[in-house]
N, C-alpha and C positions, 0 to 999 in steps of 0.2 A: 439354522445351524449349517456351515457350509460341510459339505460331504471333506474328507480327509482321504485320500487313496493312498495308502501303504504302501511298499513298490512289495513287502516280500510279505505274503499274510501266508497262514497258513492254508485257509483255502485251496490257493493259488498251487499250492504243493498235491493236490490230488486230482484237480481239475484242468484241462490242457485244451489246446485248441482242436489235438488228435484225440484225446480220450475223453470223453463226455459222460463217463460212465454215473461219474457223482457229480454231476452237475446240479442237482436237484439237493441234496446235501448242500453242497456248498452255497447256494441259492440260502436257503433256508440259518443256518449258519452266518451268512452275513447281515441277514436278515435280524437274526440274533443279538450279533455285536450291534447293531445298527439303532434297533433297540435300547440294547443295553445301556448303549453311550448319553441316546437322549435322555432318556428318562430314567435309567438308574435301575431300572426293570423292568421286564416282560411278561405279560399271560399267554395261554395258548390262543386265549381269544384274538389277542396282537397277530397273532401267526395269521390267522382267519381270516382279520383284516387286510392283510399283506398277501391273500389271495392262496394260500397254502388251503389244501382241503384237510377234514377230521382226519383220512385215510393217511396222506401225507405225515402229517402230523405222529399217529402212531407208530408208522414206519420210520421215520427219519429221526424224529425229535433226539432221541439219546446220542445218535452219532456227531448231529449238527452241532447240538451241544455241548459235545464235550471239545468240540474242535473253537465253537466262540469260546469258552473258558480260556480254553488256551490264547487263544485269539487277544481276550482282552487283557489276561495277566501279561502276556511280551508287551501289550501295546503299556501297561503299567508299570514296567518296569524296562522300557526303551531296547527289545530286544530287538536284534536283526537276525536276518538269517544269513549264514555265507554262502550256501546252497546254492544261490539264486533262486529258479525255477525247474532245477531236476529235483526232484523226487526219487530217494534211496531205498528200499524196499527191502528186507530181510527175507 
């Protein structure tokens, strides 16, 4: 399957070249959609495969994944972002 690169994901919106903070998130997360898209589904085992450890996993999982849900519903429904790559913050 050829890889697809999105120019606007949502990822991309938390992750920056200066702020690294969720990089491991976002890692994980696309890891998810990435997943998701070949095969329609995921286990945590996949994650394991993908080189993520048990610890990771616990910590990350829910936030990673709610950002691929999102991730893969715009890509289902051809959303864009107008944003580009700032990130708005409340």
């Amino acid at each position: 399957m050829s890889r697809v690169l999105h120019p606007h994901r949502i990822v991309d919106q938390i992750t920056t070249q200066t702020d690294k903070r969720f990089e491991a998130v976002a890692r994980m997360a696309d890891a998810i959609v990435e997943m998701s898209v070949e095969s329609g589904a995921y286990t945590q085992q996949d994650l394991l495969i993908k080189g993520f450890t048990h610890q990771d996993i616990v910590n990350l999982w829910h936030f990673a994944n709610a950002l691929a849900v999102i991730e893969l519903r715009c890509r289902e429904n051809s959303i864009g972002f107008s944003c580009g790559n700032k990130a708005r913050y409340a």
